[in-house]
BAGU-139932 format. One line per 3 residues: number of its first residue (from 1); their letters; for each residue z, x, y of C-alpha. Coordinates in steps of 0.2 Angstrom, whole numbers, plus 5000, padded with zeros to 4 digits. Example, Ala and Ser with C-alpha at 12.3 -4.5 7.8 and 13.67 -1.06 7.14 Angstrom:
BEGIN
1	as	5039 5062 4978; 5036 5068 4995
END
This chain:
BEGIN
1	xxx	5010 4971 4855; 4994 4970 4847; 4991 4984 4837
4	xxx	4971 4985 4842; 4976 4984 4859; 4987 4999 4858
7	xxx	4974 5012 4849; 4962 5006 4862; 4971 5009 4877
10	xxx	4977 5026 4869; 4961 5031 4863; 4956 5029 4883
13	xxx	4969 5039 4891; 4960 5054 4891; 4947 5045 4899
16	xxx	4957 5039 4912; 4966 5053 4914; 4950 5061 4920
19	xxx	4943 5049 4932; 4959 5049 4941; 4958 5066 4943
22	xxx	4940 5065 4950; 4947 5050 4963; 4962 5062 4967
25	xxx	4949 5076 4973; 4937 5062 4983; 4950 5053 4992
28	xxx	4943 5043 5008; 4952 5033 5021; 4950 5013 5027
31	xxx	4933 5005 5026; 4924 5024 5018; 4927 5024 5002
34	xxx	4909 5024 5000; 4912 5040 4986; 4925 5027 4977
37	xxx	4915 5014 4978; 4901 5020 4969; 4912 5031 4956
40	xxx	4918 5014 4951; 4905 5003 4951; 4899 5017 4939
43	xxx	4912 5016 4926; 4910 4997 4927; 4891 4998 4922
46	xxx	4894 5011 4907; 4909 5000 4902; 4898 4986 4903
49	xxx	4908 4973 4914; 4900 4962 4928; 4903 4965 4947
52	xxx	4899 4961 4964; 4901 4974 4979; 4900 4974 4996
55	xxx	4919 4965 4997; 4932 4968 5011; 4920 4975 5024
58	xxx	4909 4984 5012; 4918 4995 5000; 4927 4982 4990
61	xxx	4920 4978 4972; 4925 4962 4960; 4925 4964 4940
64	xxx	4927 4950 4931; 4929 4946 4911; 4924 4930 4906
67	xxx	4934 4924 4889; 4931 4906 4888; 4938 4888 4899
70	xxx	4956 4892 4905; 4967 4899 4920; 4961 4916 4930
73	xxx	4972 4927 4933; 4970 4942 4947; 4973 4962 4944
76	xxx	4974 4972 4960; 4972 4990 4964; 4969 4998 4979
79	xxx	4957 5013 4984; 4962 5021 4999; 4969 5038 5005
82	xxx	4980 5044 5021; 4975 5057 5034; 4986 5070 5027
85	xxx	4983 5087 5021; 4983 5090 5001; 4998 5104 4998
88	xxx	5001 5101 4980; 4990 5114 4976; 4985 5106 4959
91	xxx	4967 5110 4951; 4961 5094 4955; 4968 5094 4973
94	xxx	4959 5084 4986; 4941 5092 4992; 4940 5085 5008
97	xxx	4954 5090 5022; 4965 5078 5029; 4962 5068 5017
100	xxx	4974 5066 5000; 4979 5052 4988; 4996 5055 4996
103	xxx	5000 5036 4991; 4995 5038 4974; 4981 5025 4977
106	xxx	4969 5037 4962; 4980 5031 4950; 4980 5012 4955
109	xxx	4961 5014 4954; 4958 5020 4938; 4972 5014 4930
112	xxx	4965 4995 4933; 4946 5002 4927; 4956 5008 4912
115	xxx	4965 4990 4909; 4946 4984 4914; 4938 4994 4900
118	xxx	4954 4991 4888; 4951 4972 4889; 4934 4972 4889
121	xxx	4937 4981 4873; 4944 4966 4867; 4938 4950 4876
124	xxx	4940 4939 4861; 4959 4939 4865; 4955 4936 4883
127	xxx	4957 4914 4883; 4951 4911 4900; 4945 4923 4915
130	xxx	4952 4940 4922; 4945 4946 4938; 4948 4964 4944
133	xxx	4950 4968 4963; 4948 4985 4970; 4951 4984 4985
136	xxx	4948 4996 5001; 4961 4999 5016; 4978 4997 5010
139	xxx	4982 5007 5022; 4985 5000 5040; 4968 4989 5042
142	xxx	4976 4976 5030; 4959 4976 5018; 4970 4962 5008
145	xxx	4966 4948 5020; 4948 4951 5020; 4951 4948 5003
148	xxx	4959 4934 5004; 4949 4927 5018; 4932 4930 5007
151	xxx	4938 4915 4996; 4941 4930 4980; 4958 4922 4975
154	xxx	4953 4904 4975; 4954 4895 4958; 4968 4910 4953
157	xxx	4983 4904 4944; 4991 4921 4944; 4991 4939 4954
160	xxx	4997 4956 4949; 4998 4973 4956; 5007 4989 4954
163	xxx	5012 5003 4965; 5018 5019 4960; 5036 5023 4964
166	xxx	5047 5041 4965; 5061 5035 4961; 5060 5027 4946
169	xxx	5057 5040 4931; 5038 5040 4922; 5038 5025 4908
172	xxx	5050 5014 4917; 5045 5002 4929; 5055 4991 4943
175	xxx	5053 4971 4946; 5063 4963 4960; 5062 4943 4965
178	xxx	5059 4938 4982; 5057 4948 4995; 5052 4966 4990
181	xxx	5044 4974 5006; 5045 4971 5023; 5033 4964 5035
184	xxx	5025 4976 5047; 5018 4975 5063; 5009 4993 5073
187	xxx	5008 4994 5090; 5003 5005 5105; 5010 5009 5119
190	xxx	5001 5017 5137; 5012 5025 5148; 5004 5027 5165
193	xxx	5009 5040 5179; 5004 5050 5190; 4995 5068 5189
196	xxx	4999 5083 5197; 5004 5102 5197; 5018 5105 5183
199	xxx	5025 5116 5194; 5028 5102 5209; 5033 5086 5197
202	xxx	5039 5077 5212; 5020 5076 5219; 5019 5064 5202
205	xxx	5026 5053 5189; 5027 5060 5172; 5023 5050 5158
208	xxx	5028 5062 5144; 5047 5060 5152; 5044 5041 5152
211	xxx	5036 5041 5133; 5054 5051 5128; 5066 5041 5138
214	xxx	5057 5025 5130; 5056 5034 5112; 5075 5035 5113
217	xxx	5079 5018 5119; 5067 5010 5107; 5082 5015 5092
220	xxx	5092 5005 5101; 5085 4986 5097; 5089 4988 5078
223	xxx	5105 4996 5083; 5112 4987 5097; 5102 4969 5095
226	xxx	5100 4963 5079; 5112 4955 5068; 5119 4970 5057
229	xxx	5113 4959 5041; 5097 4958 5046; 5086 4974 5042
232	xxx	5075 4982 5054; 5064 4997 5058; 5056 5002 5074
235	xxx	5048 5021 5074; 5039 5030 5086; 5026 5041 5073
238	xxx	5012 5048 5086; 5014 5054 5104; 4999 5060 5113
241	xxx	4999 5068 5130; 4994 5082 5143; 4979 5095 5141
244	xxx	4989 5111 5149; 5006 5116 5149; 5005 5117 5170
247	xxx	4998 5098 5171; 5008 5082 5171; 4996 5072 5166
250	xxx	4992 5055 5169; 4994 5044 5155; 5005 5047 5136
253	xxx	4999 5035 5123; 5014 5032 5109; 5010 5022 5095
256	xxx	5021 5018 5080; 5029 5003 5071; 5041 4989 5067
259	xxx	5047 4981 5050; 5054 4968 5047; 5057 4952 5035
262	xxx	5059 4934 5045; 5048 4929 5059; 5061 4929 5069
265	xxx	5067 4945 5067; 5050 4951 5069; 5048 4942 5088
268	xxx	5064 4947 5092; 5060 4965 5088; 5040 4963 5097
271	xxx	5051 4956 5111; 5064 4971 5113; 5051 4983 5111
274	xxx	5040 4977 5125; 5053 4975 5135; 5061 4988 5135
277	xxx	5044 5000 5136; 5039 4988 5153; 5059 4993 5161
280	xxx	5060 5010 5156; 5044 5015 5164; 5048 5003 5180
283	xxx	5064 5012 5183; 5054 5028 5182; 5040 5022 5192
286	xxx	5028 5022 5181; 5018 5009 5172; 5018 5005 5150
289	xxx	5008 4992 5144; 5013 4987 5124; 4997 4983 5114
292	xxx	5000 4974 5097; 4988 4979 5083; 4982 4962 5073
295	xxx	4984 4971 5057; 5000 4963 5055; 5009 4963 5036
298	xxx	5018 4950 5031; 5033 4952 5020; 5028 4954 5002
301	xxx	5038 4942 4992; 5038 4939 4974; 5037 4926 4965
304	xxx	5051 4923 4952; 5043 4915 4938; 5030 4926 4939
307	xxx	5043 4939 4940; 5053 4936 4926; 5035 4933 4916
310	xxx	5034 4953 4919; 5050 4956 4915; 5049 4947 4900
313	xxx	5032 4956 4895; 5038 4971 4900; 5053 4972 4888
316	xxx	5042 4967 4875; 5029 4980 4877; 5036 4992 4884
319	xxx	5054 4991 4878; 5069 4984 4889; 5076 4999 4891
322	xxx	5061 5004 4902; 5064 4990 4914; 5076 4992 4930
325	xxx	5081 4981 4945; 5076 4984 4961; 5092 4983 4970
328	xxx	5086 4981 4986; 5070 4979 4996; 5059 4994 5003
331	xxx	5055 4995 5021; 5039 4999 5018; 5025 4986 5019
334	xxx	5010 4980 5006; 4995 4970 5010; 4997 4965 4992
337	xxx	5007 4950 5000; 4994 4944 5008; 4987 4938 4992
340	xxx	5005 4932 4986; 5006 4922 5001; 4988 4913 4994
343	xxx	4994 4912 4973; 5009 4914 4963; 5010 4935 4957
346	xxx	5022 4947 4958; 5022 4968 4961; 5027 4979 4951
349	xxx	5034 4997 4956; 5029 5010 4943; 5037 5024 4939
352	xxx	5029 5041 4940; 5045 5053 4941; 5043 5064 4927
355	xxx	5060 5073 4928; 5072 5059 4933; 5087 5074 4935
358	xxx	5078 5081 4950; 5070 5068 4966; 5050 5067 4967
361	xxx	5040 5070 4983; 5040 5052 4993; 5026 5042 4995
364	xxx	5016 5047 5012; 5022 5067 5008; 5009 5083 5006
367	xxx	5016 5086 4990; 5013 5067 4981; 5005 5067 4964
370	xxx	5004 5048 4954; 5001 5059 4939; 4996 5055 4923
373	xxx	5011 5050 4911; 5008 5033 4921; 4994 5030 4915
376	xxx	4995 5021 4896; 5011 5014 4903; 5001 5007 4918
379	xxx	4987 5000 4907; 4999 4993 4894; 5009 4984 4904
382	xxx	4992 4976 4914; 4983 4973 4900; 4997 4962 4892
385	xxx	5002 4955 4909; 4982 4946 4908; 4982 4941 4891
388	xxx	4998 4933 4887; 4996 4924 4906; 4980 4916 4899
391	xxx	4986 4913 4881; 5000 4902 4888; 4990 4893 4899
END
C-alpha cells in the first residue's frame, strides 16, 4: 500500500470520526435527508471536490475525481435512517425521535467523504475517473434505481459498496460471489369486514380474527410449498386495526414482506400469498385485497471477478487474515444490486464488531452502532479498490 496514502487516510480519521458522529445524531429517513444532504455537500466544498445535487428525487449528490483518460469506476454509500427509536444511549445518539442510523448508513456516509477527501488528496494516482454516489433511500423506496435510471452509472467499468456487518469482528471484512442478498418484494394486505358492537361479534365480521388466521397461514408457503432448497421468507411486520377495545372494526390493514432469489420463487411466493389472504378471508366472510408495493429488490449478486479483485486488494491492504467468506447468503435485501444488475461490482460486508467473543446488536435493532474502528479500515480498503481498478485499466 502506498505509504502516502496511509498517513493520509490516518491523518483524517479524526475527521471522520467526527462527521459520522454528527450524521449519527441528524439521522433522516427516505427522500428527507435534506440535513444530510447539505452536511455533505459541505465537506465536499471544503475538500474541494466537484458535485452535482438534486439526484434520486432530490437528496442524492454525485462527486467526482477526474485523473486523466481511462475507466470510471463507481463508490457507493447510502444516507438514510429507519423509524426506530435511538436506545444506545451514546453522547452522540440521534436528536430526532423515531429516527436513528440503526443500519449503520452514518458510517457508509462519511466513510465514502473520507475515501473522497483521502483520494482527492492524492489525485495524481487516480489514472482515470472516480465518481462518488450518495445515495438517498436505501431503505424501502429503492433510491438505487433512480439512480440507475438517471443515467449515473453509464460509462462505469466498475461499482463498489460496503455495508457494515455484526457478525464479522471490526477490521475484517466478508466477500461472497454470486448471490449475496435476496430479492425483496413489500406488500399490503386490506382485510375488509364488518363493524359492530365488540360485545355482539355475530352482528359482524372481524377482520382482526381474519388478519390473525391469515398471519398464521402465510408461514406456511415457505414451509409447505416451496422446494426445501430453495430459500424463502414471508413476514408479516405491521398490523393495524380497531380504535376501541368494545368495536370490531371494519377493516385491518397488514403489511409485510417476502424474499427471495429466482424469479420464480418470487411468483410463486406473490402467488401463495395472494391466495391464500383472498381464501382465508372468503372462508370467513370477509373480503382482503393484496397490494404489491413497486419498490421491488432484486437479488443483489456479485460479480466474481470483481469479487476476487477485492479479495485480492483486500489481502494486500489489509492483510489476508482480515478477509473471510461469507458462507451463505443473507436474507436481507440491498438496492445496491440494482446497480450491479447495470455494471460489473461487488459488495462488501464490513466488520464493525468490536468484541468478536460476545454477538453485536443486529442491523435494524435500537441498540445498533456502525462505530468508529471501521472507519480507516473502511477508507483503506475503498480508496485502494479505486485506484488499482484504474491503474489496471
Amino acid at each position: 500500500m502506498n505509504e502516502s496514502l496511509r498517513a493520509t487516510i490516518e491523518r483524517l480519521t479524526p475527521e471522520i470520526v467526527q462527521l459520522r458522529h454528527e450524521l449519527h445524531e441528524h439521522p433522516e429517513i427516505r427522500f428527507e435527508e435534506h440535513w444530510t444532504s447539505d452536511r455533505v455537500a459541505r465537506f465536499l466544498d471544503e475538500a474541494g471536490i466537484p458535485y452535482t445535487r438534486g439526484h434520486a428525487k432530490g437528496t442524492g449528490i454525485v462527486a467526482t475525481l477526474n485523473g486523466g483518460p481511462g475507466k470510471t469506476v463507481v463508490l457507493r454509500a447510502d444516507m438514510d435512517a429507519l423509524e426506530i427509536q435511538e436506545a444506545t444511549g451514546l453522547p452522540y445518539a440521534s436528536k430526532i425521535p423515531n429516527r436513528m442510523h440503526a443500519c449503520g448508513h452514518d458510517g457508509h456516509t462519511s466513510c465514502l467523504c473520507g475515501v473522497a477527501k483521502t483520494l482527492a488528496h492524492h489525485k495524481d494516482l487516480i489514472k482515470g475517473t472516480v465518481k462518488f454516489v450518495f445515495q438517498p433511500a436505501e431503505e424501502e423506496a429503492a433510491g438505487g434505481r433512480f439512480i440507475v435510471q438517471e443515467g449515473i452509472l453509464d460509462g462505469a467499468d466498475a461499482v463498489f459498496a460496503l455495508h457494515g456487518w455484526p457478525s464479522i469482528p471490526a477490521g475484517n471484512i466478508g466477500v461472497r460471489n454470486g448471490w449475496l442478498m435476496a430479492g425483496a418484494d413489500t406488500f399490503r394486505i386490506v382485510v375488509e369486514g364488518k363493524a359492530c358492537h365488540g360485545a355482539d361479534p355475530g352482528a359482524g365480521i372481524d377482520p382482526i380474527m381474519v388478519a390473525a388466521h391469515i398471519t398464521t397461514a402465510l408461514q406456511t408457503v415457505v414451509s409447505r410449498e416451496l422446494n426445501p432448497h430453495d430459500a424463502g421468507v414471508v413476514t408479516i411486520g405491521k398490523i393495524h386495526a380497531g380504535t376501541a377495545t368494545n368495536i370490531i372494526p371494519e377493516k385491518a390493514v397488514m403489511e409485510g414482506t417476502f424474499r427471495s432469489f429466482t424469479p420464480e420463487v418470487r411468483d410463486k411466493i406473490a402467488n401463495a400469498v395472494r391466495r391464500i389472504a383472498e381464501n382465508v378471508a372468503l372462508a370467513f366472510r370477509a373480503k382482503a385485497t393484496l397490494e404489491l408495493s413497486e419498490n421491488r429488490y432484486p437479488p443483489l449478486s456479485n460479480d466474481p471477478v470483481m469479487t476476487d479483485f477485492v479479495r485480492e486488494t483486500a489481502g494486500e491492504v489489509l492483510g489476508t487474515d482480515r478477509v473471510q467468506e461469507i458462507a451463505s447468503p443473507y436474507m436481507g435485501a440491498e438496492d445496491f444490486a440494482f446497480y450491479l444488475q447495470k455494471v460489473p461490482g461487488s459488495f462488501i460486508c464490513l466488520g464493525v464488531n468490536p468484541d468478536s467473543r460476545n454477538p453485536y446488536p443486529p442491523l435494524h435493532n435500537p441498540l445498533y452502532n456502525f462505530g468508529d474502528r471501521p472507519i480507516p479500515v473502511a477508507m483503506t480498503l475503498m480508496s485502494n479498490l479505486a485506484l488499482r481498478f484504474l491503474e489496471r485499466g
